[in-house]
C-alpha positions as CSV (number, residue, x, y, z in Angstrom):
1,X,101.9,-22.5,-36.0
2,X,103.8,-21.2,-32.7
3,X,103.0,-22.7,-29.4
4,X,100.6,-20.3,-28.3
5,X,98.4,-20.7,-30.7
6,X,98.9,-24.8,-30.5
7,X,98.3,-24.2,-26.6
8,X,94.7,-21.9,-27.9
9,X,93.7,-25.1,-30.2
10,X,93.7,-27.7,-27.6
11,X,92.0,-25.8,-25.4
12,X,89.1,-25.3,-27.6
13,X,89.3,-29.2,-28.3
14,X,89.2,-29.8,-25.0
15,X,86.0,-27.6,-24.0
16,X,84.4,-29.1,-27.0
17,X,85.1,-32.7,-26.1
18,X,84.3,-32.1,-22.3
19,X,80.5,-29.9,-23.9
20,X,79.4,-33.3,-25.6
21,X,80.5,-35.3,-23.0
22,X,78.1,-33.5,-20.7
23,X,75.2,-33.6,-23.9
24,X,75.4,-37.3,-23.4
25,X,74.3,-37.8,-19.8
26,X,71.7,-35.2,-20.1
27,X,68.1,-37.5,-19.0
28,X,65.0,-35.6,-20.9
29,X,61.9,-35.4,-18.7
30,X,58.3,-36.6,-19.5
31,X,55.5,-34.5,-17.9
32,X,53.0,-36.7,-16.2
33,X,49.6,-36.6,-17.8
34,X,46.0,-36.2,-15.4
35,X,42.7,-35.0,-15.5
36,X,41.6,-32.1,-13.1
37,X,38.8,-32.2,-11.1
38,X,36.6,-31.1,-8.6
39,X,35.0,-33.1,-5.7
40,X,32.8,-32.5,-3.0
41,X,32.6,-34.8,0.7
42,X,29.5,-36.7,0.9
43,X,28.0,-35.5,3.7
44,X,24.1,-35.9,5.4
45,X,21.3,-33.3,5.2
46,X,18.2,-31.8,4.7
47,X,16.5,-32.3,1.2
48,X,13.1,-30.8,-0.1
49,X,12.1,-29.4,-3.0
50,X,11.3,-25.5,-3.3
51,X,8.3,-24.2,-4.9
52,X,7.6,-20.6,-5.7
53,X,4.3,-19.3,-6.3
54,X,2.8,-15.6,-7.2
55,X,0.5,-13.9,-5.0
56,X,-1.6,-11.1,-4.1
57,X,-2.0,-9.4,-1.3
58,X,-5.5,-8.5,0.6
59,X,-6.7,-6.7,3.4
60,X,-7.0,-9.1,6.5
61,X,-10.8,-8.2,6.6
62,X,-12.4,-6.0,4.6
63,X,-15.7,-4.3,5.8
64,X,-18.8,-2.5,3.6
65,X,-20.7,-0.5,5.4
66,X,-25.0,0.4,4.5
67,X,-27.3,2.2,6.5
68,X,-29.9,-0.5,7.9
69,X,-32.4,2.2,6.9
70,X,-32.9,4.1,3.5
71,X,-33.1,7.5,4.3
72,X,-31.4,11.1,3.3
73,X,-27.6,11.4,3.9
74,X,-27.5,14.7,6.7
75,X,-23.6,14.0,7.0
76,X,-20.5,12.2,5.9
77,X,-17.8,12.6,8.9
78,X,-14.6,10.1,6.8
79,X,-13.0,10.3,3.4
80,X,-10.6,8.2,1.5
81,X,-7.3,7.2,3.8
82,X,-8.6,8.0,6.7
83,X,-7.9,5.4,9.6
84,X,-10.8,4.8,12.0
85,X,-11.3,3.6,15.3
86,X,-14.2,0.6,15.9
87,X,-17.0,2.8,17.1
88,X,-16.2,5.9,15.2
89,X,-18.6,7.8,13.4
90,X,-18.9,7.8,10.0
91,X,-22.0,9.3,8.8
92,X,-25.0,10.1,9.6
93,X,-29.4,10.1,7.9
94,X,-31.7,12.3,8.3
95,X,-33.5,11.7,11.6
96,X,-36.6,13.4,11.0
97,X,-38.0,11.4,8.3
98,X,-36.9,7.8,10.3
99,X,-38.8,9.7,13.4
100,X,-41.5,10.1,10.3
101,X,-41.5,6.5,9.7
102,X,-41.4,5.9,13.7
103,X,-44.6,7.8,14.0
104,X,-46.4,6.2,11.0
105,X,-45.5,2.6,12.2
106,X,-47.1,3.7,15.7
107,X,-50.3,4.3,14.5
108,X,-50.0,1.0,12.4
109,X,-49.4,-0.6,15.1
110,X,-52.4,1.2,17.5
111,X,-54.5,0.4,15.0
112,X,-53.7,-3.1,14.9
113,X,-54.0,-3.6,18.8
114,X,-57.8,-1.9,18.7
115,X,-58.6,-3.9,15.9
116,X,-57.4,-6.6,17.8
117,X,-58.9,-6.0,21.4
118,X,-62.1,-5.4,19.5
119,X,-61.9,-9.0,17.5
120,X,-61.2,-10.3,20.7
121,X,-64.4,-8.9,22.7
122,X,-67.0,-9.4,20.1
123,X,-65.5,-13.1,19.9
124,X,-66.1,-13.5,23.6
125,X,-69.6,-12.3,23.0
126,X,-70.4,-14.4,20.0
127,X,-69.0,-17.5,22.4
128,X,-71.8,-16.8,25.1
129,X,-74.3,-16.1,22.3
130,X,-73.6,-19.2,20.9
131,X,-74.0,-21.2,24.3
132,X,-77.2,-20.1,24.5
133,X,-78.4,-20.5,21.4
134,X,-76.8,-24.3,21.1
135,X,-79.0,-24.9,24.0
136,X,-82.2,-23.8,22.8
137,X,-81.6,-25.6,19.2
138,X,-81.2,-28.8,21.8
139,X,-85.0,-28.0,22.9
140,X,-86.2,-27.6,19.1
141,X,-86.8,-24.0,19.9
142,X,-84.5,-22.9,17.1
143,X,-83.4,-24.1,13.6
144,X,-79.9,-26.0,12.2
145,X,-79.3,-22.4,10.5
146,X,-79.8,-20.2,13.0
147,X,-77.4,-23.1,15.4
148,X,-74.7,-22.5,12.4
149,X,-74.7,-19.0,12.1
150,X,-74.3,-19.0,15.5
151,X,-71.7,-21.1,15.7
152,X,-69.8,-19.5,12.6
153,X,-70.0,-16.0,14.5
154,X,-68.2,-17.8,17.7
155,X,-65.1,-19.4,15.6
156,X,-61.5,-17.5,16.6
157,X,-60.6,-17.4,13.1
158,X,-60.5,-13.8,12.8
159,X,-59.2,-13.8,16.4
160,X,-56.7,-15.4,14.4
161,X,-56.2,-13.1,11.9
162,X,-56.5,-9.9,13.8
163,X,-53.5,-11.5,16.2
164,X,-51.1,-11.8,13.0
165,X,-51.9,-8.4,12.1
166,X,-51.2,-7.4,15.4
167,X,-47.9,-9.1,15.1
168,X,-46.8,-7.2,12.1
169,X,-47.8,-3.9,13.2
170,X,-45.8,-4.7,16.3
171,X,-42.7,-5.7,14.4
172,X,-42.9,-2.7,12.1
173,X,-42.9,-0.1,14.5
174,X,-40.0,-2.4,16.0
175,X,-37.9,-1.9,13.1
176,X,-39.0,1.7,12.7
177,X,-37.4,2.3,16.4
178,X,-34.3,0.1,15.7
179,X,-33.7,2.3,12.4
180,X,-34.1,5.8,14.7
181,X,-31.5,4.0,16.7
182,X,-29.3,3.7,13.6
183,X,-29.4,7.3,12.4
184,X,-25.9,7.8,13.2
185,X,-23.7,5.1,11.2
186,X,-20.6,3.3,13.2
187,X,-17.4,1.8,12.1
188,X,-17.7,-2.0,12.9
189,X,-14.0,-2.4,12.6
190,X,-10.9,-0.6,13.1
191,X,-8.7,0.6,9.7
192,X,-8.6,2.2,6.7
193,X,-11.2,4.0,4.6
194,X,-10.6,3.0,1.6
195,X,-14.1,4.1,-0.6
196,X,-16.3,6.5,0.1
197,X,-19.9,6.5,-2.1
198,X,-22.4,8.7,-0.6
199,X,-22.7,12.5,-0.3
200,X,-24.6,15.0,2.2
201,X,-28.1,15.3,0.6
202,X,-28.1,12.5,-1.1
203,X,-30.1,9.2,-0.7
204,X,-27.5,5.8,-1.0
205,X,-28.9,3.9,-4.0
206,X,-27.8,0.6,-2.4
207,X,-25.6,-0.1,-5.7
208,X,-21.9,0.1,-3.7
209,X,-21.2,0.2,-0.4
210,X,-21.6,3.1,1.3
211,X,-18.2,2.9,2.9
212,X,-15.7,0.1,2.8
213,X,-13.1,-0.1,5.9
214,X,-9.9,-2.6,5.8
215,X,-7.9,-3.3,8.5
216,X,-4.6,-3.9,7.2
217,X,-2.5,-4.2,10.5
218,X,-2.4,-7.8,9.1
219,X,-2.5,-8.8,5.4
220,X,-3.3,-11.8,3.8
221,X,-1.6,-13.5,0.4
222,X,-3.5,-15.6,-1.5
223,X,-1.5,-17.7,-4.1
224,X,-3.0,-20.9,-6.1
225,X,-1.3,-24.7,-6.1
226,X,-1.5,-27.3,-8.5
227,X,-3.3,-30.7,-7.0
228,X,0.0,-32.5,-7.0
229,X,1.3,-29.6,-4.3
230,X,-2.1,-29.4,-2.4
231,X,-2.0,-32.6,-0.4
232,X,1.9,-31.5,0.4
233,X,1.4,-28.5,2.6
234,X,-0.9,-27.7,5.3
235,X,-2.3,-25.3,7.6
236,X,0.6,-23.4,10.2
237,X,3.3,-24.8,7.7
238,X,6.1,-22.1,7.5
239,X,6.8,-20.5,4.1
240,X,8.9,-17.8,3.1
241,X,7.0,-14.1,1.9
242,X,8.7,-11.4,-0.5
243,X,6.8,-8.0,-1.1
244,X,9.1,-6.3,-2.8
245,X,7.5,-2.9,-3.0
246,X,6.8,-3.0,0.5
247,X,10.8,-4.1,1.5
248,X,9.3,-7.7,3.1
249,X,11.3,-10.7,3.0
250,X,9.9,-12.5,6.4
251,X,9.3,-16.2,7.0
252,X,5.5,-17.1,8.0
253,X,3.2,-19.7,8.1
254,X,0.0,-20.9,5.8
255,X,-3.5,-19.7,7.3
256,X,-5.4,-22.3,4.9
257,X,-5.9,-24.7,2.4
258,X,-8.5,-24.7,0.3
259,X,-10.3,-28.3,0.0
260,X,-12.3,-27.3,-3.3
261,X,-10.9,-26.3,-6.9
262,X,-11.3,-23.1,-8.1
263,X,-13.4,-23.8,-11.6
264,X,-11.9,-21.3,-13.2
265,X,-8.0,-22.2,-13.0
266,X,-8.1,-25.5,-11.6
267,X,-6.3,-24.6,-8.7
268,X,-6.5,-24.3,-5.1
269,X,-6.5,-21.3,-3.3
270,X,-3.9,-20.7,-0.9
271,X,-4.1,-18.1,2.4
272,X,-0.9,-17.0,4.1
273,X,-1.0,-14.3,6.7
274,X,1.7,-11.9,8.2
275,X,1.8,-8.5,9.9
276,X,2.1,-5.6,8.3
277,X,5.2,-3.4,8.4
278,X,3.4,-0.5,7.4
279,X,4.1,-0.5,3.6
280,X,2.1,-3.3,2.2
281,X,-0.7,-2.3,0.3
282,X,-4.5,-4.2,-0.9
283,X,-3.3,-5.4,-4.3
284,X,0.4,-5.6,-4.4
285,X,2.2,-8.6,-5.5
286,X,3.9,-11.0,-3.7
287,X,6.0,-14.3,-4.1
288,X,5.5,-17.2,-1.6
289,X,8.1,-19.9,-1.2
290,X,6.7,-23.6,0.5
291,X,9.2,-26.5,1.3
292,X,7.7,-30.0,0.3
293,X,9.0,-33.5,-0.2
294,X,11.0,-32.7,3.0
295,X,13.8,-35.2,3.7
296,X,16.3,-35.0,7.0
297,X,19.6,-36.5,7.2
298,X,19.8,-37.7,3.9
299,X,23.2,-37.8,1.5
300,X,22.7,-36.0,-1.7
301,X,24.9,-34.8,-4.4
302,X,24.6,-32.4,-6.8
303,X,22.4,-33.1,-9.8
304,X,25.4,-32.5,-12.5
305,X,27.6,-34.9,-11.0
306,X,25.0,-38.0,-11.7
307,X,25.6,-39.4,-15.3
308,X,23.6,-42.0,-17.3
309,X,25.4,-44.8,-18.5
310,X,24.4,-48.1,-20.1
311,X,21.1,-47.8,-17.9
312,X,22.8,-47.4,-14.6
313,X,23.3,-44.5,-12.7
314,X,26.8,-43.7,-12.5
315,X,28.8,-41.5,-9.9
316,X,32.7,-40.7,-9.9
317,X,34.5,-41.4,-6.5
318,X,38.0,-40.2,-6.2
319,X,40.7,-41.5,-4.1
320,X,44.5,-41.7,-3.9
321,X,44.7,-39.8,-7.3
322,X,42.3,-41.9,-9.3
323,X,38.7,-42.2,-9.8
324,X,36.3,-45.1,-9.5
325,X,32.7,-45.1,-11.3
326,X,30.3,-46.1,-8.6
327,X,26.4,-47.4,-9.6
328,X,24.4,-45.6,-7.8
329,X,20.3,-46.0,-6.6
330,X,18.4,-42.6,-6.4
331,X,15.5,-41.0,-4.8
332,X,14.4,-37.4,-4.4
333,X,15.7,-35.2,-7.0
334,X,15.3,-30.9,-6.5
335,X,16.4,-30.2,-9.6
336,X,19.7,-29.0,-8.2
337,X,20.7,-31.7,-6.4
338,X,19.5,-35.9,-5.7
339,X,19.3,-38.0,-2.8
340,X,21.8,-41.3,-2.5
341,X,20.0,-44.0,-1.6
342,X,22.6,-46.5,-2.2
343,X,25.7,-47.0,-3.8
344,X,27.9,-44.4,-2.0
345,X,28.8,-43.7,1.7
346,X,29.3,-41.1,3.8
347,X,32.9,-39.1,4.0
348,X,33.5,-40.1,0.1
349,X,35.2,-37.6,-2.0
350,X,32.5,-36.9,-5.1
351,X,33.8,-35.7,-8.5
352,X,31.5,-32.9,-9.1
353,X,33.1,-31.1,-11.7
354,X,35.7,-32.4,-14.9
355,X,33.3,-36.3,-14.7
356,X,32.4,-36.0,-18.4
357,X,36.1,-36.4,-18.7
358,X,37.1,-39.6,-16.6
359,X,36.5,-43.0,-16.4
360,X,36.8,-45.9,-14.2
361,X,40.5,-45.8,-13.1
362,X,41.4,-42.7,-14.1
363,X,44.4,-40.6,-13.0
364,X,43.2,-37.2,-11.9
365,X,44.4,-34.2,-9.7
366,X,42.3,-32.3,-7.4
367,X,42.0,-28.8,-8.1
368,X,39.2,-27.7,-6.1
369,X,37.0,-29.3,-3.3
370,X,36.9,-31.1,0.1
């Protein structure tokens, strides 16, 4: 072997010596072990418990209209979606057969009156009759029966009776003149035809309205609540309305609450009111959100981060890195989240995702939260 390749050797040696040398001080590294969470500050609010309900939606009043008289349809001045001023006409009877009646009831009532003026003077006459003859049965001049009759003939019993008939004659031909009043049929209400059951030449057979108005500038929703609801909301509370179909989504307030159960379902009817926007239609369907149970300046956390263990109510607090298992005394619960009466204060860092994973003392790293 020449030098240079002695000189080649040793430097090889010498790399390979210095290589393990540098193995040996090498320090390996051991990757720290933690759970990750997610925690939420405990913080004070507003609690309730938010109920929805189905509803329907109804005209704020709804008016049938009848002719006060029953007489021939002469004309029908409205049909179906027409809107209607309070006052308007909207059809009209024959006036010549109510003028018929008018006339008839007169006489009726002439009648009665003659009959009735004539009662009265042959009453007054059977009076002085009477005085004379009780007078001259007090001298023996005439009998007991001839005193009776006498005394039958002056009684104001059919006085009486000719004065009721009077009276009925008198309110006939009344109501004859009020029905020629009401030839020509009104709108009592301002809105919306919304039936129509009669026809020109026709007599109304009194089986449906003759017309039916609503006024729909304001709606109402009726929905129905169970009896452990009813006693929890109240007349003017605000609710929140969705109408879907009619693009509503508006906050309003209960117009009443029904004391009595409906038979039927067993549930109470409900009233809410609200304008209308000029889309909501009689009949469409509605959903009504109430607030109960209402709670202010409460702390609450969410229902997922309250476990059950060993009979206690548990609740994961982190600090520093590690967790500490808290017992915990609870009220209200929404079904998304439950109110702290005890065990936890305010400012507390809540693990409110990854605590089915930890326990008491447990070294965790916060990967989302507050």
């Amino acid at each position: 072997m020449n030098k240079k390749h002695v000189l080649i050797v040793l430097t090889l040696v010498l790399a390979l010596a210095l290589t393990g040398c540098g193995g040996g001080n090498e320090v390996e590294e051991v990757e720290e072990s933690y759970i990750a969470v997610e925690t939420e500050k405990l913080d004070r609010s507003q609690l309730y418990i938010e109920n929805t309900f189905s509803g329907k939606v109804f005209a704020d009043k709804d008016v049938d209209v009848n002719p006060l008289v029953m007489s021939e349809v002469e004309t029908v001045n409205v049909k179906v979606g027409d809107y209607v001023e309070k006052g308007q006409l909207l059809f009209s009877l024959d006036g010549d057969s109510i003028q018929n009646q008018v006339d008839q009831a007169y006489a009726a009532y002439s009648a009665a009156l003659a009959s009735y003026e004539m009662t009265k003077e042959q009453i007054a006459t059977a009076k002085d009759s009477f005085e004379r003859t009780k007078e001259l049965y007090e001298e023996g001049v005439v009998s007991k029966a001839q005193y009776d009759q006498a005394e039958l003939a002056a009684s104001d019993k059919p006085l009486e009776t000719a004065e009721r008939g009077l009276e009925q004659a008198r309110l006939g031909y009344s109501q004859a003149l009020d029905a020629l009043d009401n030839v020509e049929v009104a709108a009592p209400i301002s809105g919306t035809v919304t039936a129509v059951n009669i026809e020109a030449g026709e007599m109304p057979t009194g089986q449906s309205p003759a017309v039916t108005i609503m006024d729909l500038d304001s709606v109402v929703i009726e929905i129905s609540v169970p009896e452990n609801i009813v006693n929890k909301i109240y007349e003017g509370q605000k609710v929140n309305l969705k109408v879907e179909s009619a693009d509503i989504d508006t906050d309003t307030e209960i117009l009443s609450v029904s004391d009595s159960v409906n038979s039927m379902t067993n549930l109470y009817p409900v009233k809410i009111s609200t304008e209308n926007n000029g889309s909501v239609k009689a009949g469409m369907f509605a959903q009504v959100i109430i607030n109960t149970d209402l709670r202010e300046d409460v702390l609450s956390i969410p229902g997922d981060a309250l476990l059950e263990k060993e009979g206690n109510s548990i609740v994961y607090v982190e600090s520093g890195g590690f967790v500490a298992a808290k017992v915990v005394e609870t009220g209200l619960d929404t079904g998304e989240r439950v109110e702290i009466l005890s065990g936890l204060s305010e400012g507390e860092s809540i693990v409110v995702k990854g605590q089915n994973y930890v326990s008491d003392g447990t070294k965790v790293k916060v990967v989302r939260g507050e």
